[in-house]
C-alpha positions in Angstrom: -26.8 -85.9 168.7 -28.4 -86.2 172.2 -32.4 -86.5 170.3 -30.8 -90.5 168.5 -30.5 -92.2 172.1 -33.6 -90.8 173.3 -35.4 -92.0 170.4 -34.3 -95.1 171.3 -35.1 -95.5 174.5 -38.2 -94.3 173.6 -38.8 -96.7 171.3 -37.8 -99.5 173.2 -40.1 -98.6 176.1 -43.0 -98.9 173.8 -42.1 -102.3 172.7 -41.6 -103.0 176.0 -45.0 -101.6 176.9 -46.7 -103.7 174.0 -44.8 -106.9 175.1 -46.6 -106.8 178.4 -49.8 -105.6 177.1 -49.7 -109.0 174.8 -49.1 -111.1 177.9 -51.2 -109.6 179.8 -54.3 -110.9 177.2 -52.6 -114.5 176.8 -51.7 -115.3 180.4 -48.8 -118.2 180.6 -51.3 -120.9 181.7 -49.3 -123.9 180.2 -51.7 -124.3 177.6 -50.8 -124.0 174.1 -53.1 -123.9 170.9 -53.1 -127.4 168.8 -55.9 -126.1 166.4 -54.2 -122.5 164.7 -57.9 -121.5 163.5 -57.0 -121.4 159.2 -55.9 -124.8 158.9 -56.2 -128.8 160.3 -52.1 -128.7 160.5 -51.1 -130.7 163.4 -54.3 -133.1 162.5 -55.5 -135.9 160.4 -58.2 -137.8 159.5 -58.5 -141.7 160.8 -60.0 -144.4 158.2 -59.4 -147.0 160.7 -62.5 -146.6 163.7 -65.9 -149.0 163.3 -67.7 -145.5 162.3 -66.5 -144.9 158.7 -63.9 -143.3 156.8 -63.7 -140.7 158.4 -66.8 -138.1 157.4 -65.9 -134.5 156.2 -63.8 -132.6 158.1 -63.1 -128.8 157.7 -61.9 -125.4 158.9 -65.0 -122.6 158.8 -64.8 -119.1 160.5 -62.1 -120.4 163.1 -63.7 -123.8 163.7 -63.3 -127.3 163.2 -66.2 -128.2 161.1 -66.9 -132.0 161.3 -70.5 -133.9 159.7 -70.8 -137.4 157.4 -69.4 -136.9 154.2 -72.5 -139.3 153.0 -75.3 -141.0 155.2 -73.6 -143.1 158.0 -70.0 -142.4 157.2 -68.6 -141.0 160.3 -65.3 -141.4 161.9 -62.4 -139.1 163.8 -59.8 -136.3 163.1 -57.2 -136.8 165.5 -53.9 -134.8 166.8 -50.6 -136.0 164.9 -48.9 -136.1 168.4 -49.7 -138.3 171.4 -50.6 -136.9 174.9 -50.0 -138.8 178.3 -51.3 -136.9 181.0 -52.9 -134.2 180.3 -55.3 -131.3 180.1 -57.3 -130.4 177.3 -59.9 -127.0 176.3 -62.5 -126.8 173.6 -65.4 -124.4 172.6 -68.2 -126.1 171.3 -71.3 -125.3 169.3 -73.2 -128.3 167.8 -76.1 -128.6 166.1 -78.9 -130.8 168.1 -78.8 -133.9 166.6 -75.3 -135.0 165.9 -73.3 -138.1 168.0 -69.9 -136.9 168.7 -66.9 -136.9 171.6 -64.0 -135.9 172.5 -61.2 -138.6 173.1 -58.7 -138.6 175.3 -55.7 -141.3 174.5 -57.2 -142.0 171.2 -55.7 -144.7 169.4 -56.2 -144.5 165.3 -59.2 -147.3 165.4 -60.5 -144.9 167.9 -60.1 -146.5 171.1 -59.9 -143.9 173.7 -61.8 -143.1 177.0 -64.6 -140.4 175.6 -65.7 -137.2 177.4 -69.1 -137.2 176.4 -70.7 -135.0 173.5 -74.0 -136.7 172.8 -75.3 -133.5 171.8 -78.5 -135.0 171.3 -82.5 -136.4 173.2 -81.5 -138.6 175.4 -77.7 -137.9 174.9 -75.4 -136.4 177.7 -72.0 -133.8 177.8 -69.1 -134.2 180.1 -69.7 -138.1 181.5 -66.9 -140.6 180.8 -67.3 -143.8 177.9 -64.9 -146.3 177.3 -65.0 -146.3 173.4 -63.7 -149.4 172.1 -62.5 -150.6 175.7 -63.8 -153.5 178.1 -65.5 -152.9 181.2 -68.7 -151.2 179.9 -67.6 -148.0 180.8 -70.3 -145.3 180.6 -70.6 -142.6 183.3 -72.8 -139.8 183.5 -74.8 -137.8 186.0 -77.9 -136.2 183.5 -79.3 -136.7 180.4 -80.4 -134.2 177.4 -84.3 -134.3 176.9 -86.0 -133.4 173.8 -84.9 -130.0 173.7 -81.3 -128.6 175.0 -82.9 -126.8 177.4 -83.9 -129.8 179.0 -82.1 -131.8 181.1 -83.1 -134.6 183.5 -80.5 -136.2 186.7 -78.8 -139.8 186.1 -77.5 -142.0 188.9 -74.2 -141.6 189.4 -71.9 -141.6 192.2 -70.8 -137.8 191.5 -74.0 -135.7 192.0 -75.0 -133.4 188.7 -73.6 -129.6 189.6 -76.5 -127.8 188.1 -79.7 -128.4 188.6 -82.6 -129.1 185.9 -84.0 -125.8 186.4 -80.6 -123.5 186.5 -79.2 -125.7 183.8 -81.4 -123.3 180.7 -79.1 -120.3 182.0 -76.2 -122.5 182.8 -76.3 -124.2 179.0 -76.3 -121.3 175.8 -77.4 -123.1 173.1 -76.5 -121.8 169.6 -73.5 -120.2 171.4 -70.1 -121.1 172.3 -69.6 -123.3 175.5 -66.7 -124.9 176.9 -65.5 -128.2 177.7 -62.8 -129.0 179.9 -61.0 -132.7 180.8 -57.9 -133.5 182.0 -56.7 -137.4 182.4 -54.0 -138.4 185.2 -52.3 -142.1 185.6 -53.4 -145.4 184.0 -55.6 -146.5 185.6 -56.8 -143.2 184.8 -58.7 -140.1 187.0 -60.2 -138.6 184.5 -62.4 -135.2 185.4 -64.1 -132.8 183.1 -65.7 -129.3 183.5 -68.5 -127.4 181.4 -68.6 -123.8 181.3 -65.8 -124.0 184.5 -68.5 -126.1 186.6 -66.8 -129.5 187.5 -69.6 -132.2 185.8 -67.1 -135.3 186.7 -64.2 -137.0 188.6 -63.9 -140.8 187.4 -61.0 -143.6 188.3 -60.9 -146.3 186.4 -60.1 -149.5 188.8 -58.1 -151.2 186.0 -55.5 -150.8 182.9 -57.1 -150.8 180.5 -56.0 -148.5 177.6 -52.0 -147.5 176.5 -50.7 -144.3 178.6 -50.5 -142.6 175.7 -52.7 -141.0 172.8 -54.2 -138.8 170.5 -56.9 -136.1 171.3 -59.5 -136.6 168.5 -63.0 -135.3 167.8 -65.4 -137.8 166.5 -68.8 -137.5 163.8 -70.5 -140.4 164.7 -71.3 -143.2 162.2 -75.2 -144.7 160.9 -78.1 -142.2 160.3 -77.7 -139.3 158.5 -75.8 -136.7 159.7 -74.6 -135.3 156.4 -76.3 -131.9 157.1 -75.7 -131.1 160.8 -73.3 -130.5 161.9 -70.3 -130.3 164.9 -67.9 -127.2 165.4 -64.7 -126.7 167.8 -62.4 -124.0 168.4 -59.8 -122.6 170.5 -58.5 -125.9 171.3 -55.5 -126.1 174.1 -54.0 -128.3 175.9 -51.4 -128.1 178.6 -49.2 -131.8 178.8 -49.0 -132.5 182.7 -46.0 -135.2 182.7 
């Protein structure tokens, strides 16, 4: 009779065990997953921006797979819930080539302020552009050169963190990297990170945009982008309000 309540215990010991182990791999950060990795639940597609229909947008070996569904048709997939302030995290590998963002206070025409991804020549990752707002908003500290390994400075009023010649170890192309932004107060400070490395802090000096949004991820319109492509994954974001 005695061996029942020892098995017991035992057994509870190792589900306490494997509890702990669990959170010990998924620390509580305050972030929590909005993109589950199978499916684009918690998503949609936007019709309404200046860039098209939306494009093609779908889920491939754990990422969101976005590209023009025909030449020049671009456009958004955007969160179903809206965000105030906010941090965001997202793993990114792009093909060279393709016009894309991430928003932050996206609206469904796609007004937003944008954390750079102009993974392209002459593009740049991480600066800050008022899409769709007034102001002429376009910050950024470096710009791409004809190849990704290339980068060269851009005035700016926050210096660029990594220099043209550590920026080929820094940058992985064809790999994973990760983008970081977070957005505080309207007028908005808005800072972003790559690969942990602070790229920007930016304050808007007026209202301009609603204090709340989606968090969208845009293929951009004209050209043809219908075989390259953008991916994201393991996207979080922790709600700071």
């Amino acid at each position: 009779m005695r061996s029942f309540p020892l098995f017991l215990s035992g057994f509870s010991v190792a589900l306490l065990l494997a509890a702990n182990s669990v959170r010990a791999d998924e620390p509580d950060d305050g972030f929590v997953t909005i993109f589950d990795g199978k499916t684009l639940d918690g998503w949609h597609v936007s019709s309404q921006t200046g860039h098209g229909s939306g494009g093609r947008w779908v889920v491939e070996d754990g990422a969101i797979v976005g590209s023009q569904d025909k030449p020049g048709n671009g456009g958004i997939i955007i969160t179903d819930k809206n965000f105030g302030d906010f941090e965001v995290i997202v793993e990114m590998k792009n093909d060279y080539g393709p016009d894309s963002g991430l928003f932050l206070r996206s609206t469904e025409r796609g007004q937003a302020y944008q954390a750079l991804i102009d993974y392209h020549g002459g593009g740049s990752l991480m600066g800050i552009y008022g899409e769709g707002l007034s102001g002429g908003i376009h910050v950024r500290n470096f710009d791409l050169g004809s190849k990704p390994s290339e980068i060269r400075p851009h005035d700016c009023d926050f210096p660029l963190p990594v220099s043209p010649e550590d920026w080929p170890d820094f940058w992985k192309h064809g790999q994973w990297n990760e983008f970081r932004a977070k957005i505080v107060g309207n007028p908005p400070t808005i800072t972003t990170w790559i690969n942990g490395k602070k790229f920007m802090e930016w304050t808007d000096k007026e209202k301009r945009h609603p204090d709340k949004g989606g968090i969208a991820l845009q293929v951009h319109g004209g050209g043809d982008f219908t075989r390259q492509f953008v991916r994201y994954r393991k996207i979080r974001v922790k709600e700071l309000d």
